[in-house]
C-alpha positions as CSV (number, residue, x, y, z in Angstrom):
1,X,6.9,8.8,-18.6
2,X,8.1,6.2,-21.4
3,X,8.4,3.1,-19.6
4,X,6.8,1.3,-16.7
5,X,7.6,1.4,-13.7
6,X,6.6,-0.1,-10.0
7,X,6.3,2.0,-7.4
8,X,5.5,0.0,-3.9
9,X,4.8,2.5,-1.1
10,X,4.4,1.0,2.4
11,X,4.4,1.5,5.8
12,X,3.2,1.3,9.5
13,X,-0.5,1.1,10.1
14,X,-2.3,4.5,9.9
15,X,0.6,5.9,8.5
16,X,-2.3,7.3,5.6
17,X,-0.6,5.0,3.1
18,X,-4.5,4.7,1.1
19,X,-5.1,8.6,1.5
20,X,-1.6,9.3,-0.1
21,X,-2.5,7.1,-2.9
22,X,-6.0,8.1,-3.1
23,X,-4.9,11.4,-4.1
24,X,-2.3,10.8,-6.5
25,X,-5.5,8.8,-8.1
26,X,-7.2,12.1,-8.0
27,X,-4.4,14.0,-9.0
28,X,-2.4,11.7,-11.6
29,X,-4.2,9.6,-13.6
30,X,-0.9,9.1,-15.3
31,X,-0.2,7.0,-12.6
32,X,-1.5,3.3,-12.5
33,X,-2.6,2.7,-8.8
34,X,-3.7,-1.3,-8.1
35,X,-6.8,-2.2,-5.8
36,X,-5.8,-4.8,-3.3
37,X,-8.1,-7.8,-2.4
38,X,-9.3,-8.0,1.7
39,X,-11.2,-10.2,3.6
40,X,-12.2,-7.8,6.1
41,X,-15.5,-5.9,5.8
42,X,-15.8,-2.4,4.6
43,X,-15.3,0.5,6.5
44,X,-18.1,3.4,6.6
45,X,-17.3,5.0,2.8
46,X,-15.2,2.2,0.9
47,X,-16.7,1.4,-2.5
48,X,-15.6,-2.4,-3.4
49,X,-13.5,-2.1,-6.4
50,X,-12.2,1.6,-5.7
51,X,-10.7,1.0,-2.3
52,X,-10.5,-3.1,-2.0
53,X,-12.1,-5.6,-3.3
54,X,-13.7,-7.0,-0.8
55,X,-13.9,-11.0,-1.0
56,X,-15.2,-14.0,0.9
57,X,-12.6,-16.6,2.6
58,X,-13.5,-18.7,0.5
59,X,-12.7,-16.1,-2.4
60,X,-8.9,-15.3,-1.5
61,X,-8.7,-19.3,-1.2
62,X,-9.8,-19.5,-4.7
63,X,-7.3,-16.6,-5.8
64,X,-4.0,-18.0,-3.4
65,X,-4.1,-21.4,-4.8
66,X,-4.8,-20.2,-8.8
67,X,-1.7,-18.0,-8.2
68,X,-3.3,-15.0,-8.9
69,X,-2.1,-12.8,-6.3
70,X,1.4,-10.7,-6.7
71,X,1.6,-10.8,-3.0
72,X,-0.7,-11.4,-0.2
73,X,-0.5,-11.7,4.0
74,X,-2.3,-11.8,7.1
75,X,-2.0,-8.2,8.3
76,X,-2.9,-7.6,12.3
77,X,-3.6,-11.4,12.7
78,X,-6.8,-10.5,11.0
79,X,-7.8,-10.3,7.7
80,X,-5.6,-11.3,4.6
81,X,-4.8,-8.8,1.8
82,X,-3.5,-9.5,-1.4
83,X,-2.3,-7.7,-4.3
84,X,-4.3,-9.2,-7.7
85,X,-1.3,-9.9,-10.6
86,X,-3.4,-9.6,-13.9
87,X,-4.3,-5.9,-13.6
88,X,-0.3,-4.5,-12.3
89,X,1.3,-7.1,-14.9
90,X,-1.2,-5.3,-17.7
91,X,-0.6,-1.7,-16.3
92,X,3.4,-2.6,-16.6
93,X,2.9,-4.3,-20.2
94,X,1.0,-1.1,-21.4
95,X,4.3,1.3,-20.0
96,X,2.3,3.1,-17.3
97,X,4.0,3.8,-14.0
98,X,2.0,1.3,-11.1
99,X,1.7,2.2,-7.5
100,X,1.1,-0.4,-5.1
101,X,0.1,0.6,-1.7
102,X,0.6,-2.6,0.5
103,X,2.1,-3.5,3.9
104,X,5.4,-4.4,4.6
105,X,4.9,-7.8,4.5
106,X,3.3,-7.8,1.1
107,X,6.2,-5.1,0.5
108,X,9.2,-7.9,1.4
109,X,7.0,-10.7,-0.9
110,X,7.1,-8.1,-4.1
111,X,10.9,-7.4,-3.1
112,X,12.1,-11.1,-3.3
113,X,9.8,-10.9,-7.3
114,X,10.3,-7.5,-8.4
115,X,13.8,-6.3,-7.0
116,X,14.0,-3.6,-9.4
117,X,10.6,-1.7,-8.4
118,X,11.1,1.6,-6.2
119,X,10.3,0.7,-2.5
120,X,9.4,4.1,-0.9
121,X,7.9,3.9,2.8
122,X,5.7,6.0,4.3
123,X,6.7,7.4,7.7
124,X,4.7,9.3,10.1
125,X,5.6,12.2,11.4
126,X,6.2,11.6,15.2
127,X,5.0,8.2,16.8
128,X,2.5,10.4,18.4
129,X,1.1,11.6,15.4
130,X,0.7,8.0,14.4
131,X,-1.5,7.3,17.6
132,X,-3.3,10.4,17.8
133,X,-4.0,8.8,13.5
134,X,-5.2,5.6,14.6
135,X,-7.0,6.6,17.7
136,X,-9.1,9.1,15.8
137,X,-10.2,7.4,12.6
138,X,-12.3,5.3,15.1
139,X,-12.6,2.5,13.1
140,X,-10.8,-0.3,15.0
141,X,-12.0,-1.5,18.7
142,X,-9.4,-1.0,21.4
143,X,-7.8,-4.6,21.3
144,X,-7.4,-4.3,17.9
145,X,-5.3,-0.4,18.1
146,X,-3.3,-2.0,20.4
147,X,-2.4,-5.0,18.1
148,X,-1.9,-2.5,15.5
149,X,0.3,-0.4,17.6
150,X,2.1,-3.5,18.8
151,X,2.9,-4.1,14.7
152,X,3.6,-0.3,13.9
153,X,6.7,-0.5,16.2
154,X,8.4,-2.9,14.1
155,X,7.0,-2.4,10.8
156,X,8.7,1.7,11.6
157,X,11.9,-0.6,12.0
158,X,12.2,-1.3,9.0
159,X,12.2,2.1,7.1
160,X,16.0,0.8,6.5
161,X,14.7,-1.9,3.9
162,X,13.3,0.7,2.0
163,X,14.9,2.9,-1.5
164,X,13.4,6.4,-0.1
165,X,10.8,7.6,2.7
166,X,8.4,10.1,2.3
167,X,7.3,11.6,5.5
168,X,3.1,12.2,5.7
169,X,3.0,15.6,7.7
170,X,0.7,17.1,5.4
171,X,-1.3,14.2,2.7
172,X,-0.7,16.3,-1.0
173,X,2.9,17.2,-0.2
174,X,3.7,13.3,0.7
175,X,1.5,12.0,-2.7
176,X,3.6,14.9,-4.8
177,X,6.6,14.0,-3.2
178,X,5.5,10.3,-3.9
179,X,5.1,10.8,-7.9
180,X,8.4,13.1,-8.3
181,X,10.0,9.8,-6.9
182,X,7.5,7.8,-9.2
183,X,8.8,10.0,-12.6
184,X,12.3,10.5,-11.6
185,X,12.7,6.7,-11.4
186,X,11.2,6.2,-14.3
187,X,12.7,9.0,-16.1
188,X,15.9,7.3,-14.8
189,X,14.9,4.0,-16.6
């Protein structure tokens, strides 16, 4: 790969959007993949600074008004999420290919920015599949799957918006799949 590129992959909830990307980390360090700011708390396993940084209220405040987030929402009328700008604008000056693995909301805020990046979403197999996904992570109460499930509806909706889908039946064929669209695109460039 010779030039940057931006790769934003998104999709419903549970859809495995961070295990995709966690194993094109493993698999391609070639591959620039950003670490998203949350308000929420850690789930059993996530390192702060691998898998979020996790931040205070107060925190993502701070970061919203000093414009120092790419994009940010509030995802399942819960906690906010944010994409930090420094580290994906130094990762694009230094002409390695960026992956950011966001929502569709933060997806639509990079889209209106960064037009020319490669939108891919991630789509479930079977809405089924995407339950039986949520459901057994166990990680969420039941109020807060069915918000989430509520959400999923639309946010599968809008697969349309979107430059390709990859399709997570099995997680290292959807991350390969992911990076051949990753280097063609930039290959293209």
């Amino acid at each position: 790969m010779t030039r940057s590129r931006l790769a934003v992959l998104a999709g419903p909830t549970a859809v495995g959007k961070g295990t995709v990307a966690a194993d094109v980390r493993r698999n391609h360090p070639e591959i620039w993949i950003s670490v998203s700011a949350t308000t929420r708390a850690p789930r059993p396993g996530e390192v702060n600074g691998v898998h979020y940084w996790f931040v205070s209220d107060e925190e993502f405040d701070r970061m919203v008004d000093d414009d120092e987030l790419l994009e940010w929402a509030v995802v399942h009328q819960a906690a906010r999420y944010g994409t930090p700008r420094g580290p994906v604008e130094q990762a694009l000056a230094e002409g390695r290919a960026a992956l950011l693995e966001i929502d569709l909301q933060g997806a639509r805020q990079v889209r209106r920015t960064m037009p020319d990046a490669l939108f891919v979403f991630l789509a479930p197999p079977s809405w089924e599949e995407l339950v039986r996904r949520l459901v057994g992570r166990g990680t969420e109460t039941e109020e807060e799957r069915e918000r989430r499930l509520q959400t999923a509806h639309a946010e599968l909706a809008a697969e349309e918006e979107f430059d390709a889908t990859v399709v997570n039946h099995e997680v290292h064929a959807a991350a390969e799949e992911l990076v051949a669209l990753i280097c063609s695109e930039v290959a293209d460039r």
